[in-house]
C-alpha positions in Angstrom: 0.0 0.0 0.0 3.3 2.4 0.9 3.5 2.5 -3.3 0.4 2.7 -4.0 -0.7 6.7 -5.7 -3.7 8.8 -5.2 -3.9 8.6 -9.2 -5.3 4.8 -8.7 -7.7 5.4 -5.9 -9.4 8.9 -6.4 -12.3 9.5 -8.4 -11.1 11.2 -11.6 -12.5 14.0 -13.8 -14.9 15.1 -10.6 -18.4 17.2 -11.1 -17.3 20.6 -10.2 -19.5 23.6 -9.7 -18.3 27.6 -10.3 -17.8 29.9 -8.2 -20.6 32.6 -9.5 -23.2 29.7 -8.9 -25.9 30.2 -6.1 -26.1 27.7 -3.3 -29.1 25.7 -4.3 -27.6 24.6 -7.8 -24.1 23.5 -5.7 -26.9 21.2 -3.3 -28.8 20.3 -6.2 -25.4 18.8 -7.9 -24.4 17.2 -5.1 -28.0 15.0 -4.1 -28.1 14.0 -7.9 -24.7 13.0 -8.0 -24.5 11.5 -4.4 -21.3 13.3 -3.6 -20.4 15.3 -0.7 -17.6 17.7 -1.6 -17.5 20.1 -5.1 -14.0 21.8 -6.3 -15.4 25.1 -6.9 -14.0 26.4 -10.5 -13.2 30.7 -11.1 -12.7 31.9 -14.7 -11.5 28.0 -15.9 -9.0 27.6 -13.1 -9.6 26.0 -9.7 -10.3 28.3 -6.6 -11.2 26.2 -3.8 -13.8 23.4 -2.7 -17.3 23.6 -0.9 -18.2 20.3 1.5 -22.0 18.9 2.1 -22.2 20.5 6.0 -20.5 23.8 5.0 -23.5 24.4 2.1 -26.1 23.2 4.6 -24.9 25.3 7.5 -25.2 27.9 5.0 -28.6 27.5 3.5 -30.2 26.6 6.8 -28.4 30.6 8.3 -29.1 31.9 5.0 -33.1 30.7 4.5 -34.8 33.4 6.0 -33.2 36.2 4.5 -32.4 34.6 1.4 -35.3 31.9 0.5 -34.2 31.1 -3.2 -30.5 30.4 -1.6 -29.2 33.0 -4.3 -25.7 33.8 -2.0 -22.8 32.1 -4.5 -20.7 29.5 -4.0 -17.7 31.7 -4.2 -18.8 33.1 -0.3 -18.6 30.3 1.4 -16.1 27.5 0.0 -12.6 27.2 1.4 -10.3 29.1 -0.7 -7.1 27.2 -0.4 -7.9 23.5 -1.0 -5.3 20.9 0.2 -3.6 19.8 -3.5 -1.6 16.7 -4.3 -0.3 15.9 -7.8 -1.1 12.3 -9.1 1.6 10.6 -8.2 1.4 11.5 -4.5 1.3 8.4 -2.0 -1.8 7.2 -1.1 -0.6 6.4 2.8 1.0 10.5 2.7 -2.0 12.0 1.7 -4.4 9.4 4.4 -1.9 10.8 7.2 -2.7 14.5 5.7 -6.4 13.9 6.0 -6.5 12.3 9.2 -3.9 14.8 10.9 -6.0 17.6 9.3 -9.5 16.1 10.0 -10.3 17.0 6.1 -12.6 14.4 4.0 -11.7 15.2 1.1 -8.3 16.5 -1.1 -7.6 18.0 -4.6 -5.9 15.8 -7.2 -4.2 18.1 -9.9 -2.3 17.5 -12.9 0.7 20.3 -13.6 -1.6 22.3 -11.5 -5.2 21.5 -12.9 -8.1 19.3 -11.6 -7.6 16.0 -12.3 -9.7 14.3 -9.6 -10.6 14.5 -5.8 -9.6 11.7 -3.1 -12.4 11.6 -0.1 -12.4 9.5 2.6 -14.9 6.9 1.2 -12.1 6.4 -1.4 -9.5 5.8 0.8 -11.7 3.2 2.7 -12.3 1.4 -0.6 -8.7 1.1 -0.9 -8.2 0.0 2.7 -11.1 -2.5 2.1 -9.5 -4.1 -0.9 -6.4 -4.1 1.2 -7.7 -6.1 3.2 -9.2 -8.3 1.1 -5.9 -9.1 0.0 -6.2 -7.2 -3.8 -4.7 -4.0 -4.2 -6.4 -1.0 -5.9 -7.4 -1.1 -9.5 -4.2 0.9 -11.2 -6.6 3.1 -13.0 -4.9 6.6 -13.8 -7.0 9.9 -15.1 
């Protein structure tokens, strides 16, 4: 598993939402989809990433004063994602998470998206670990 790189265990080519979009299309993307974090897109390039419980804690303080959740993305998602290139370690970028408490990191390609890791994928990984298979060596 030491060998083993983010490129064959994240989910490549992820949805991604940008940043002028209001909160109920991010919400909306993420129920259809079944996904939990979006990398939030500025002008082509990537600016940062919006999490599941960050949009809700947003549209349930914002409801009142703003029914039709128009407030963009842009306001609330993190504006410095954690990054790792594809080849990064898969046990490196576990450690990151869990030392960080973050579910989710950036996978980029000479600096553009190329996937996202999340927990869930790294608990695939483990499971087929223990199964006694190692991760399919799929690359983006």
């Amino acid at each position: 598993m030491d060998a083993t790189r983010v490129a064959t265990v994240m989910t490549p080519f992820p949805y991604h939402v940008d940043a002028r979009e209001d909160l109920r299309t991010a919400h909306g993307m993420m129920e259809q989809h079944d996904i939990r974090h979006l990398p939030v897109m500025r002008d082509g390039e990537l600016a940062g990433i919006v999490s599941q419980r960050e949009l809700e804690v947003a549209m349930s303080l914002m409801g009142e004063r703003d029914p039709e959740l128009r407030l963009p993305v842009w306001a609330i998602c993190r504006r410095d994602p954690r990054k790792v290139e594809l080849d990064a370690s898969i046990v490196e970028v576990a450690e990151m998470m869990a030392n960080e408490h973050i579910g989710s990191v950036l996978v980029t390609r000479k600096g553009k998206l190329a996937g996202i890791i999340t927990t869930v994928d790294i608990c695939r990984a483990f499971a087929e670990l223990l199964r006694g298979n190692s991760p399919p060596d799929v690359v983006a």
